[in-house]
C-alpha positions in Angstrom: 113.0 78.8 117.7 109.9 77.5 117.7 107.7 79.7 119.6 109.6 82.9 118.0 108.3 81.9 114.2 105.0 81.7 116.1 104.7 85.3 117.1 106.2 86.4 113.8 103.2 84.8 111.9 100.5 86.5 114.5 102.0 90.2 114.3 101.8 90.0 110.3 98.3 88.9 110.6 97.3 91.6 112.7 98.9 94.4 110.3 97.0 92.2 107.4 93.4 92.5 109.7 94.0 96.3 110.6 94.4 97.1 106.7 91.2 95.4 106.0 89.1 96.2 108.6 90.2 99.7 109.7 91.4 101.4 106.3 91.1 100.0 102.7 89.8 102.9 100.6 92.9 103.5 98.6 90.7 104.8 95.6 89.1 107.6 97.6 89.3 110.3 95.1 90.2 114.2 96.3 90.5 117.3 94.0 88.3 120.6 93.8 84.9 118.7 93.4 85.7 116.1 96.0 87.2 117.5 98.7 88.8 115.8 101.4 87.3 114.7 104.6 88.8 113.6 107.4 86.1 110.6 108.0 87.1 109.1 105.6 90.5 108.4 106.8 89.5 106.6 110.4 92.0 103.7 110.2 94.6 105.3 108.4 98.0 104.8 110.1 101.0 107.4 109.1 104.7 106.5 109.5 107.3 109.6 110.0 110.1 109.7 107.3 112.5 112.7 105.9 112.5 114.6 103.1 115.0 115.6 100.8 116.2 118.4 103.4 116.0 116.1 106.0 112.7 118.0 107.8 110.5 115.0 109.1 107.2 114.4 107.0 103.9 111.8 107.2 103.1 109.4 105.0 100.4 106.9 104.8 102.0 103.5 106.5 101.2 100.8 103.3 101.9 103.7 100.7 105.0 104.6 102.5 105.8 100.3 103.0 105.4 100.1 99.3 107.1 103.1 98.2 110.5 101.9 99.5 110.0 98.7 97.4 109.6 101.8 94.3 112.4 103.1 95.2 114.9 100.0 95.9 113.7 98.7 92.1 114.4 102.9 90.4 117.7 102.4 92.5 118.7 98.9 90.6 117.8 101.2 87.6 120.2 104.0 88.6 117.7 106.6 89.3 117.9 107.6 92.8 114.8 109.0 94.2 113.4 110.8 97.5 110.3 112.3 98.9 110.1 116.1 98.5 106.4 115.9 100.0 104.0 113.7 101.2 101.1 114.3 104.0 100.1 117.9 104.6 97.8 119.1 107.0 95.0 122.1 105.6 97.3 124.5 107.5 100.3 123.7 105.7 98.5 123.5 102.3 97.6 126.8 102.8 101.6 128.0 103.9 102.5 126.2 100.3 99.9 128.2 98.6 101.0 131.5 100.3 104.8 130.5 99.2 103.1 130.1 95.6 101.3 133.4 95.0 104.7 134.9 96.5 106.4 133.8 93.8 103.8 133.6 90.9 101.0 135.7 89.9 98.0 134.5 91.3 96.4 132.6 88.1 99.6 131.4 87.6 100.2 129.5 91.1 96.1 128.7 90.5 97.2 126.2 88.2 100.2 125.0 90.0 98.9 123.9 93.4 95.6 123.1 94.8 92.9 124.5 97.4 93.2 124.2 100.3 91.1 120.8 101.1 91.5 120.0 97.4 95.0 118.6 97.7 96.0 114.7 97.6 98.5 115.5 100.3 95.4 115.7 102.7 95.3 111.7 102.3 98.7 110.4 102.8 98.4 108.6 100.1 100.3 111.0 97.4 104.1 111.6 97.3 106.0 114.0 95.2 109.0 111.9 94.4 112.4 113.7 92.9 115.1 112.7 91.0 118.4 113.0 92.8 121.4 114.5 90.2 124.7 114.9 90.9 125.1 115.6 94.3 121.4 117.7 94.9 117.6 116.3 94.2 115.8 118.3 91.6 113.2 120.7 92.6 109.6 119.4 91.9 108.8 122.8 89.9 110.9 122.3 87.2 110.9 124.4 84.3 110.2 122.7 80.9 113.9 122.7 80.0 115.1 121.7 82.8 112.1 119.2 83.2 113.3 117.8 79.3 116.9 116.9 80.5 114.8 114.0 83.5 111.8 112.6 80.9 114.3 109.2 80.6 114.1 109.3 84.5 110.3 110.1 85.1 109.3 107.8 81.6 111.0 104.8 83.8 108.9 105.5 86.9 106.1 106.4 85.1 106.6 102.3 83.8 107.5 100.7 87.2 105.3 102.6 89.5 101.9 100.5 88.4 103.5 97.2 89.8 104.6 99.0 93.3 100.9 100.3 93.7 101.3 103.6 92.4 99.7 106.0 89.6 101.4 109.1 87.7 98.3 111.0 89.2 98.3 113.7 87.0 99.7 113.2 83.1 100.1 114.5 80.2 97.1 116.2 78.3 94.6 115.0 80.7 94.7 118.3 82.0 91.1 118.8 81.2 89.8 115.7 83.5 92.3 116.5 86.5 92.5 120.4 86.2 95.9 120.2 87.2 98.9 120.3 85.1 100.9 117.7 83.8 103.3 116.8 87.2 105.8 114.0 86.4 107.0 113.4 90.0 103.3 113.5 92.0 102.4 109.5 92.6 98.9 108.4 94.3 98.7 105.0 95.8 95.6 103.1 95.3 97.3 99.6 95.6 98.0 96.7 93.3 96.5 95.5 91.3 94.3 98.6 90.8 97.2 100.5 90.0 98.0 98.1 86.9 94.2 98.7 85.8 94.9 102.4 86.1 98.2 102.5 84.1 97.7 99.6 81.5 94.5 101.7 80.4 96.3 105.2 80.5 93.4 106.2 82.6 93.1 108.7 85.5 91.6 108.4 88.6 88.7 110.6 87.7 88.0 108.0 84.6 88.6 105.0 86.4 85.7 105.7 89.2 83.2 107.6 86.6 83.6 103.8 84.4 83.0 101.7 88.0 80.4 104.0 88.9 78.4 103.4 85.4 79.3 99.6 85.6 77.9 99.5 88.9 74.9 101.2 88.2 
């Protein structure tokens, strides 16, 4: 009994050394002026889950860790939540934005999904995460009306997310600072208690480095 709380106690300290040592930037900001780099990911360990139709997806291991903890606490709620999407190579970014102009005109599906390179789903650290309803998960592009009949849902994990490590990456009428459209079920880890920072001051990502950046400097 002994000797097996022993090694218990060593493999969580390795996983807590490999976290701080190997990958720790959780704050790394991607979009069109950043784009992402692959460097900046040595480290970064991904787990394999399923998404909502069961196809087998990536997801960055401590984000994914700490999204189940999200979802067990929206579950004691009575939401019941999956992962539509979560880490996308830049080929498959590029398959979703050829699905998009097939569907939209091109302007239109401009606004609605992001370069290829430009996308959070680079990191493994963002996860579009749907509402199930009935006996079906909603689709992430929701129309405003049918978006209207979930805000009660995505206002509640808009709440809790902050103390599971997660930001509402992209909300309403900050538009103009993300230049992407309000998107109630996209979530960014950066951690806690930077996601508490984030979310108590109804700031985006983009505002929270600029202010560290002028601080530090």
């Amino acid at each position: 009994m002994h000797r097996t709380n022993t090694y218990h106690i060593e493999t969580i300290t390795v996983l807590e050394r490999k976290n701080t040592l190997e990958f720790d930037r959780y704050d790394i900001l991607v979009n069109r002026l950043h784009p992402y780099r692959e460097e900046d990911y040595q480290g970064r360990e991904m787990v394999e889950t399923k998404d909502i139709e069961g196809n087998l997806i990536k997801v960055e291991k401590e984000a994914y860790e700490h999204y189940l903890l999200f979802q067990k606490k929206l579950q004691s709620l009575g939401i019941e939540v999956s992962i539509s999407s979560g880490y996308r190579t830049l080929e498959e970014q590029q398959q979703v934005i050829d699905e998009f102009y097939s569907r939209y005109p091109k302007e239109e599906a401009d606004k609605m999904v992001a370069p290829v390179g430009a996308s959070e789903h680079h990191t493994g650290l963002a996860l579009d995460i749907t509402v199930r309803t009935h006996d079906d998960y909603l689709s992430n592009q929701l129309d405003n009306e049918k978006q209207g009949n979930y805000d009660k849902q995505y206002q509640i994990m808009e709440t809790v997310c902050r103390d599971y490590g997660f930001i509402l990456r992209y909300p309403k009428e900050k538009e103009m600072l993300t230049g992407v459209s309000y998107e109630p079920w996209h979530f960014r880890y950066v951690g806690y208690p930077l996601s508490k920072e984030i979310m108590d001051h109804h700031l985006t990502l983009e505002e929270y480095l600029e202010e560290k950046c002028l601080v530090e400097e």
